[in-house]
Backbone as a printed PyTorch tensor [residue, N CA C, xyz], in Angstrom:
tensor([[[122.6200,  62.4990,  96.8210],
         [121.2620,  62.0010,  96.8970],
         [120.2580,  63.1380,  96.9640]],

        [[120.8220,  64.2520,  98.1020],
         [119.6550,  65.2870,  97.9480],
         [119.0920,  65.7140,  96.6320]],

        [[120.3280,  65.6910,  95.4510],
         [119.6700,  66.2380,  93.8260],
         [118.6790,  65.1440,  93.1750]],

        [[118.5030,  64.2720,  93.6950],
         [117.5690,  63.0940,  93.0970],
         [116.1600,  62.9520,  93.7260]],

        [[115.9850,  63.7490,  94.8920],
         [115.4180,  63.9570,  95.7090],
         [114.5790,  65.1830,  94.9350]],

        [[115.4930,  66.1350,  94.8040],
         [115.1380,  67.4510,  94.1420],
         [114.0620,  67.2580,  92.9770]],

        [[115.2990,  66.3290,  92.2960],
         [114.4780,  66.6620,  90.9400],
         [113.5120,  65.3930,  90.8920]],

        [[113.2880,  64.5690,  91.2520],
         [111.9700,  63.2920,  91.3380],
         [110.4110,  64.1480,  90.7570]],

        [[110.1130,  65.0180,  91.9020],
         [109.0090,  65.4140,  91.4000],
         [108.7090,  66.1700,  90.1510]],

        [[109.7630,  66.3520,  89.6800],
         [110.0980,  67.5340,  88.0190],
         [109.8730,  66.1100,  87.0980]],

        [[110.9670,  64.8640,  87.6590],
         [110.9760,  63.7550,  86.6090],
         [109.4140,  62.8190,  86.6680]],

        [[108.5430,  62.8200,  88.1200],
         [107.4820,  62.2450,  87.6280],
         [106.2690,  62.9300,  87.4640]],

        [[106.8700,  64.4770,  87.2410],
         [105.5760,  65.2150,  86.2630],
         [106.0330,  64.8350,  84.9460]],

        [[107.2230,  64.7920,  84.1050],
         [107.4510,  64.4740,  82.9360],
         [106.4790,  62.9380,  82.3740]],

        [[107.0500,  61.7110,  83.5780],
         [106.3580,  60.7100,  83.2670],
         [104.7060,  60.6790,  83.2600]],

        [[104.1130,  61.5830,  84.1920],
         [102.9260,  61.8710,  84.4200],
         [102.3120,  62.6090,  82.9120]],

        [[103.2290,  63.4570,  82.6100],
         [102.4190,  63.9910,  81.0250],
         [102.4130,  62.9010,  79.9170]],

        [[103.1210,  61.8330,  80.2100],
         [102.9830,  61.1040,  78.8750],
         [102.3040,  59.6740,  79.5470]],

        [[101.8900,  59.3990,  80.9260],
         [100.9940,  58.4160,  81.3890],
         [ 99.8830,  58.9560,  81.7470]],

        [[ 98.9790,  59.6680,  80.9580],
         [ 98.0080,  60.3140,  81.6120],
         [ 96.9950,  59.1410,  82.4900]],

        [[ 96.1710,  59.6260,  83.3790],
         [ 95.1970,  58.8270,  83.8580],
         [ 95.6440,  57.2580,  84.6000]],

        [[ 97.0180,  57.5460,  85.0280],
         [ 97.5980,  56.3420,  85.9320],
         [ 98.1370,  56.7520,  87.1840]],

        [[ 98.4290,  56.0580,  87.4970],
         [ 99.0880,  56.2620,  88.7020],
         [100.3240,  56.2350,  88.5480]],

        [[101.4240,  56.7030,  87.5140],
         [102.5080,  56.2390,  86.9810],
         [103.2060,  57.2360,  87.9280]],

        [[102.9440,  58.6220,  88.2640],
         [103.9460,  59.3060,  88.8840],
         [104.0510,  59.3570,  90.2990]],

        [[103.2550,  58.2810,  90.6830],
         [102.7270,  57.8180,  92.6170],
         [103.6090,  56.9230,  92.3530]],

        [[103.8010,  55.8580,  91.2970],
         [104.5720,  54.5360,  91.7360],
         [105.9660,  55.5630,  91.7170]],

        [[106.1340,  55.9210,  90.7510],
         [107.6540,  56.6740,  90.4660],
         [108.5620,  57.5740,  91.7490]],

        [[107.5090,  58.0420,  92.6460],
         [107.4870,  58.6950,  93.3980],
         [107.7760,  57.8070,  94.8210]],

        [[107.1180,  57.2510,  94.6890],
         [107.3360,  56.3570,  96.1190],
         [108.4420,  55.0210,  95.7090]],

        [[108.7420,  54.6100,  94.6390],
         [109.6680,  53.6400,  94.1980],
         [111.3950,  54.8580,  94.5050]],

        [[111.3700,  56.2890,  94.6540],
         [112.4090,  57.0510,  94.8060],
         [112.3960,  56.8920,  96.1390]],

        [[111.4560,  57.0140,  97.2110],
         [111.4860,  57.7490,  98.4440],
         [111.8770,  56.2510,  98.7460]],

        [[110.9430,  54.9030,  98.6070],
         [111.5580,  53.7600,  99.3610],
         [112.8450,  52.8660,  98.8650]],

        [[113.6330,  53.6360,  97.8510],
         [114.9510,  53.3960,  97.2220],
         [115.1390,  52.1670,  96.0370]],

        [[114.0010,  52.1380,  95.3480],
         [113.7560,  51.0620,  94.4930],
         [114.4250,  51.7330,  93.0850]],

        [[115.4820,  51.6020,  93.4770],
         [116.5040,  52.1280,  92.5190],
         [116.0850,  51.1310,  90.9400]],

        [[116.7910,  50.0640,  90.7280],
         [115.9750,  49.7070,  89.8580],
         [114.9550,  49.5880,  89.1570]],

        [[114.1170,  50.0950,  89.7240],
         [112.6300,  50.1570,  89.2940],
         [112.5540,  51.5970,  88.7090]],

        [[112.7840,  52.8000,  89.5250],
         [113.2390,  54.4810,  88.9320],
         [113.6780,  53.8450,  87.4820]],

        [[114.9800,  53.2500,  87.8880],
         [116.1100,  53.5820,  86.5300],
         [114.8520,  52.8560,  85.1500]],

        [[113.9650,  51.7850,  85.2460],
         [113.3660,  51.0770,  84.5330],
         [112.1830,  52.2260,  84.0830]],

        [[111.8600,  52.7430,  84.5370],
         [110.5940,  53.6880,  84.6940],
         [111.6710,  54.4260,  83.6210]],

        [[112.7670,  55.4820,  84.1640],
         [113.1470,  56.1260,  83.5800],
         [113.6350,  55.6550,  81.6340]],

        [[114.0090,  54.7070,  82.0590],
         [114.7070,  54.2530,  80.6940],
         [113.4560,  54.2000,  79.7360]],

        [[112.4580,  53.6830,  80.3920],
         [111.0510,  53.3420,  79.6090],
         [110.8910,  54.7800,  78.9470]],

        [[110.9850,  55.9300,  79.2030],
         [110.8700,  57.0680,  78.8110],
         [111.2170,  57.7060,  77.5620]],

        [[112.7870,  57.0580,  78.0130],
         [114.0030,  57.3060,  77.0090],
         [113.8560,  56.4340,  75.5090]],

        [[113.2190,  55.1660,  76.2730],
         [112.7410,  54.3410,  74.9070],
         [111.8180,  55.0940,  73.9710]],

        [[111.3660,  56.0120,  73.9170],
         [110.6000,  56.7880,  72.9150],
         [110.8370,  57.9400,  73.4320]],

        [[112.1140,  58.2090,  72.7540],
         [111.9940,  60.0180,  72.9620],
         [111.6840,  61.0610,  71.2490]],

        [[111.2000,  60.3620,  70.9780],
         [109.7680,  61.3340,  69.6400],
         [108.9360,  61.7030,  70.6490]],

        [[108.2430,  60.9460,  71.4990],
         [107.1320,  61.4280,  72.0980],
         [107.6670,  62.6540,  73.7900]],

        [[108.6730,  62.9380,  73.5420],
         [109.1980,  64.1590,  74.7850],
         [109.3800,  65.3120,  73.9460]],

        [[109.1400,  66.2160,  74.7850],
         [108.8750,  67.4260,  74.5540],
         [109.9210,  68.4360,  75.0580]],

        [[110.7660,  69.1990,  74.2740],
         [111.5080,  70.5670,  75.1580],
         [112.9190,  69.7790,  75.5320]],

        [[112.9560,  70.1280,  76.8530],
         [114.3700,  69.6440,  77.3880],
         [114.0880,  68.3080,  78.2650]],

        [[112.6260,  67.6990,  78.0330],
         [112.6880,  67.0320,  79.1930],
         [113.5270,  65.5320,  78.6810]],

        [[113.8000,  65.0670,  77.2250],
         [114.7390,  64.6080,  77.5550],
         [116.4270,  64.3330,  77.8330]],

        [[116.5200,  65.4120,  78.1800],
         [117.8880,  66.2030,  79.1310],
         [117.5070,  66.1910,  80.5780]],

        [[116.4680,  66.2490,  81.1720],
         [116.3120,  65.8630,  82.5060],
         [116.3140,  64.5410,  82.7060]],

        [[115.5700,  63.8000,  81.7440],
         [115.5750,  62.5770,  82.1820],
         [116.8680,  61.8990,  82.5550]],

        [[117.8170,  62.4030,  81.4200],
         [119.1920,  61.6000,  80.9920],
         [120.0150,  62.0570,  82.7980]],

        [[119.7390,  63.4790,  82.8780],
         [120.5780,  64.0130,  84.0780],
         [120.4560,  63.0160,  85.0920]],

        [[118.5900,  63.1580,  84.8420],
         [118.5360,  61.9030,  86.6610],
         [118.8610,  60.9320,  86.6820]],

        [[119.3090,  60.4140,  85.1450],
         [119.5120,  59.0910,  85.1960],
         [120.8630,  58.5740,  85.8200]],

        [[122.1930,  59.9920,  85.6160],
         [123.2130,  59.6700,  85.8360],
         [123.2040,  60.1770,  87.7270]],

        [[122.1490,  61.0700,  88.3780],
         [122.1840,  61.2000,  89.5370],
         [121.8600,  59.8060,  90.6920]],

        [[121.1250,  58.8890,  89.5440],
         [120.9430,  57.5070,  90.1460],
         [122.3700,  56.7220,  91.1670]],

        [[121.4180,  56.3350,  92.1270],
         [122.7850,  55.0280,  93.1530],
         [123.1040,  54.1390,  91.7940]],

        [[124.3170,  53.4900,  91.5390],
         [124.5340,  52.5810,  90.7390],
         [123.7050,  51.2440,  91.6250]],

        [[123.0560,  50.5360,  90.8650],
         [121.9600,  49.2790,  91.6440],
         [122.2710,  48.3280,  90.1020]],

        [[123.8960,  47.7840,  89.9980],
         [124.1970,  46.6070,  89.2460],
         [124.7100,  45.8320,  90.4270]],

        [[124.6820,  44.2070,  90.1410],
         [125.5390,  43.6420,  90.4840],
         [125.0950,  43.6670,  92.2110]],

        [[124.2320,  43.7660,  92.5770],
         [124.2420,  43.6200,  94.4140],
         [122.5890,  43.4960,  94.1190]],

        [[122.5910,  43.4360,  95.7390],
         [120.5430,  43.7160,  96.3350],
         [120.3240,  45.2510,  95.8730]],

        [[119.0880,  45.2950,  96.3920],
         [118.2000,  46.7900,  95.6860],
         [119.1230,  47.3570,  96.7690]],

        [[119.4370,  49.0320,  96.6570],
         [119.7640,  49.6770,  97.3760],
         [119.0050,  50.2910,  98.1580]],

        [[119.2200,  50.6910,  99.4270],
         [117.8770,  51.5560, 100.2870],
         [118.3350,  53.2530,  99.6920]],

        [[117.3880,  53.7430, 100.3620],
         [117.4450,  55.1370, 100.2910],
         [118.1000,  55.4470, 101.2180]],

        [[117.8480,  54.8610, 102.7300],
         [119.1330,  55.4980, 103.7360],
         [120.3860,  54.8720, 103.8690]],

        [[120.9610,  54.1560, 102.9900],
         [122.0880,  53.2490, 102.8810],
         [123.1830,  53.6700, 101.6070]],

        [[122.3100,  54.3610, 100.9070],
         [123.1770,  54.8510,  99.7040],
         [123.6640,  56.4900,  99.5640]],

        [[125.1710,  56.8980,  99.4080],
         [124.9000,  58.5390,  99.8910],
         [125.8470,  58.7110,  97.9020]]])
């Protein structure tokens, strides 16, 4: 969990360069810290759905965090202090 932790703020400057003028990397940010795992992975995937518009390696970060994700199939949302 600490590497998802790590890299959050790297992944919602990425989302932040391609949502300019929202609040897209506050929700992203606080949907990590209060464990809204599903919602990250949705944010994230949304990303991945147009990768013409990424730049460099960021979509290789994205993909990384995606696999650093709690698995959140098949049960309730996971918390952040419940999932290691």
């Amino acid at each position: 969990m600490q590497a998802v932790y790590e890299l959050a703020p790297v992944i919602g400057d990425v989302i932040s360069a391609h949502c300019r003028s929202t609040s897209a990397r506050e929700q992203f940010l606080r949907a990590c810290l209060s464990g809204q795992w599903e919602e990250v992975r949705s944010m994230v995937d949304g990303m991945l759905a147009e990768p013409w518009v990424l730049r460099g390696y960021q979509e290789m970060r994205l993909r990384e965090f995606l696999e650093l994700l709690p698995c959140c199939t098949g049960g309730p949302r996971a918390r952040a202090g419940g999932v290691t």
